[in-house]
C-alpha positions as CSV (number, residue, x, y, z in Angstrom):
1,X,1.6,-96.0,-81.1
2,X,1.2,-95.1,-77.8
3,X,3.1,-92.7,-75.2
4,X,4.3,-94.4,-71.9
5,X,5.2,-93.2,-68.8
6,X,7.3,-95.9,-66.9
7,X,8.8,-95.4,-63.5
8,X,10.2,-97.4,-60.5
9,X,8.5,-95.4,-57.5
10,X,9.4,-95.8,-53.7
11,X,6.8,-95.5,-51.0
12,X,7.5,-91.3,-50.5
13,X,7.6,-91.1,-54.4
14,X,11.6,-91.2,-54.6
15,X,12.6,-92.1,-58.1
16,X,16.4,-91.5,-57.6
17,X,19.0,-90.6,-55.7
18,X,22.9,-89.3,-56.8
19,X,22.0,-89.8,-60.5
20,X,20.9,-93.5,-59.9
21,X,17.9,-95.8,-59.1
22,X,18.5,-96.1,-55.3
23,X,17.6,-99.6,-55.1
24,X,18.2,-103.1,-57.2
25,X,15.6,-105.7,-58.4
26,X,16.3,-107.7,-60.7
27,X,12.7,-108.8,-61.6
28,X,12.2,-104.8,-62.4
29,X,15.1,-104.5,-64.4
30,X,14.0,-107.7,-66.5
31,X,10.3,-106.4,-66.3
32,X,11.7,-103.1,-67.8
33,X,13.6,-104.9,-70.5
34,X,11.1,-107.1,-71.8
35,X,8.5,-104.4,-71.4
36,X,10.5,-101.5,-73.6
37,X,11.5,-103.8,-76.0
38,X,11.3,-103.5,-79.3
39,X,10.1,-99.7,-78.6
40,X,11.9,-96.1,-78.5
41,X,12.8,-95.1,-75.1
42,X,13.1,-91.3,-74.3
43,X,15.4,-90.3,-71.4
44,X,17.0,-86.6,-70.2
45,X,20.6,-86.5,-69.7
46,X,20.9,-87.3,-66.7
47,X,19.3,-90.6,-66.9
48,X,21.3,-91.3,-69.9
49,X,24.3,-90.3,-68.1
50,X,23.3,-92.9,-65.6
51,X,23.0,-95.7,-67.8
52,X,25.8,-94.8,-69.7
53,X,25.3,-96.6,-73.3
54,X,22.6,-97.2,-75.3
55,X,20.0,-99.7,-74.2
56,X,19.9,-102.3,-76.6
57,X,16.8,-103.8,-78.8
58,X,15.7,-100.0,-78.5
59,X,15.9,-96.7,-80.2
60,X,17.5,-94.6,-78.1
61,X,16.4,-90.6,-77.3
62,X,18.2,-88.7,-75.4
63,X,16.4,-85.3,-74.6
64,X,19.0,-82.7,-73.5
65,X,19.9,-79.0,-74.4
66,X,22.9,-79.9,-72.9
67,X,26.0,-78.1,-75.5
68,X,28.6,-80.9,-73.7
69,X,26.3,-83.8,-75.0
70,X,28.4,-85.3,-78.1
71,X,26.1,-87.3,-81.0
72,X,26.4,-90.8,-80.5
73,X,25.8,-94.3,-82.3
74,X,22.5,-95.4,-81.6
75,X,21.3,-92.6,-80.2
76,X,19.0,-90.1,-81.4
77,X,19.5,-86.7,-79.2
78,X,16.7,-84.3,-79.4
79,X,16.5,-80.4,-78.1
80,X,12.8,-80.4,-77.4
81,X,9.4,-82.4,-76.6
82,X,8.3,-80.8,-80.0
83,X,10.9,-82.7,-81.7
84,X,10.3,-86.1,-80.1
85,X,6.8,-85.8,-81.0
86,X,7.3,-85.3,-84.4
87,X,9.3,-88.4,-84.7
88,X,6.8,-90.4,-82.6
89,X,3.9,-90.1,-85.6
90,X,6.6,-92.6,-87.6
91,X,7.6,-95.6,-85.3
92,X,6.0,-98.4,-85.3
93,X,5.6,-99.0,-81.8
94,X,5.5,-97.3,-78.6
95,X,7.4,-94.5,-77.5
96,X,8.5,-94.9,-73.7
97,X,9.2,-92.0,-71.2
98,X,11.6,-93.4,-69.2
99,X,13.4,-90.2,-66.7
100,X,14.1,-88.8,-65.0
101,X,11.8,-86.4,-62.8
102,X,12.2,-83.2,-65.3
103,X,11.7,-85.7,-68.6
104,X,8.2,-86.8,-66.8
105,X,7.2,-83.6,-66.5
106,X,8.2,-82.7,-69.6
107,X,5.9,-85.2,-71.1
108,X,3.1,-85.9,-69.0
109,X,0.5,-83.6,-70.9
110,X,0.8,-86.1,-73.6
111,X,1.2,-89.6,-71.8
112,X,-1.5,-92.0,-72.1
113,X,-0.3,-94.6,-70.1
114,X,1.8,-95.4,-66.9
115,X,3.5,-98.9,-65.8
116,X,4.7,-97.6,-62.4
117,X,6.4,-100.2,-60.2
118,X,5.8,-99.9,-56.4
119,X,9.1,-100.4,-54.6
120,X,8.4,-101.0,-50.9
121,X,10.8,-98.9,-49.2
122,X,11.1,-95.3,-48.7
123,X,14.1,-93.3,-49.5
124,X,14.7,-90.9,-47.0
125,X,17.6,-89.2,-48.9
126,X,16.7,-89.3,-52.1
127,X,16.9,-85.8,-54.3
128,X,14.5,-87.0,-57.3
129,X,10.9,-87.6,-57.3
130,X,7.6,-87.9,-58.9
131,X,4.8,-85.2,-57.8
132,X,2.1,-86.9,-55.9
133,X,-0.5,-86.3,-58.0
134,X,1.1,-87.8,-61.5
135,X,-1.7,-90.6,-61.7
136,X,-4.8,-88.0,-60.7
137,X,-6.4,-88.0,-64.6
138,X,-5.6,-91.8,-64.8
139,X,-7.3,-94.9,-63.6
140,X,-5.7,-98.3,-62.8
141,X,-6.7,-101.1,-65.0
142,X,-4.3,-104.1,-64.1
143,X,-2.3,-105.3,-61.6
144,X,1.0,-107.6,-62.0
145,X,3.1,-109.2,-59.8
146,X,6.5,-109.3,-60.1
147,X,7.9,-111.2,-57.4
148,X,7.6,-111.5,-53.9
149,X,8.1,-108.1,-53.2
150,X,7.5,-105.9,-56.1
151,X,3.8,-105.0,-57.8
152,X,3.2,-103.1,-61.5
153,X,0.3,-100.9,-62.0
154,X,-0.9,-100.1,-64.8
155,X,-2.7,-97.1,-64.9
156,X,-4.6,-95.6,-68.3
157,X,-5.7,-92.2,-69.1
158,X,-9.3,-91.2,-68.3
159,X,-11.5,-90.0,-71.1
160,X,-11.8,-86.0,-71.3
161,X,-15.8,-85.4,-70.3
């Protein structure tokens, strides 16, 4: 089991904007799918607000000390990283951080991993971002293509000296 940080990342580090991804490709969204699979995705409200049901194939956390956010089918809402943590010892496969901005930061003491897609575009009015130094403690080991357009990196954790 592995933790995973993955994120769809403009040019000036824009991950969203209004409570949405502010941009559409299709071979990211399929990339995403195929990729999480299978897993547990963790998300804050917000980005559960966004996408609005349960993703399916997936278990479902929802991090949020939100008192408005009812229990739902499929979904597993959690108060703290404490408690996600303690679950993740149990699954059998990986646990994915999936957003938003807060959620990263939430987590990214203990990710070990990141699949970040470069979008080519910058978002000049965008209101959520990732800090510009997320990957400094990582190192890229592979490169994907996605299409035309769009590149993964993948990025792993460097050993503590």
């Amino acid at each position: 089991m592995a933790i995973i940080g993955i994120v769809a990342i403009a040019q000036n580090f824009a991950i969203g904007k209004d409570g949405k991804l502010p941009w559409h490709y299709s071979a990211d969204l399929k990339f995403f799918k195929e990729t999480t699979h299978g897993n547990a995705v963790v998300m804050g409200f917000h980005t559960w607000k966004s996408i609005g049901k349960p993703l399916p194939k997936r278990l479902n956390i929802v991090l949020s000390r939100a008192n408005s956010m009812e229990h739902q089918p499929r979904v597993l809402l959690f108060r703290s990283k404490d408690e996600v943590l303690a679950l993740a010892e149990f699954l059998k496969g990986d646990l994915f951080i999936i957003g938003g901005a807060k959620t990263y930061e939430n987590f990214a003491d203990v990710i070990e991993k990141w699949i970040v897609t470069e979008i080519p575009l910058s978002i000049e009015d965008a209101d959520a971002f990732m800090p510009e130094d997320f990957l400094e403690e990582f190192e890229l080991t592979e490169t994907k293509e996605l299409d035309d357009t769009l590149k993964v990196k993948i990025y792993e954790k460097l050993p503590k000296m």
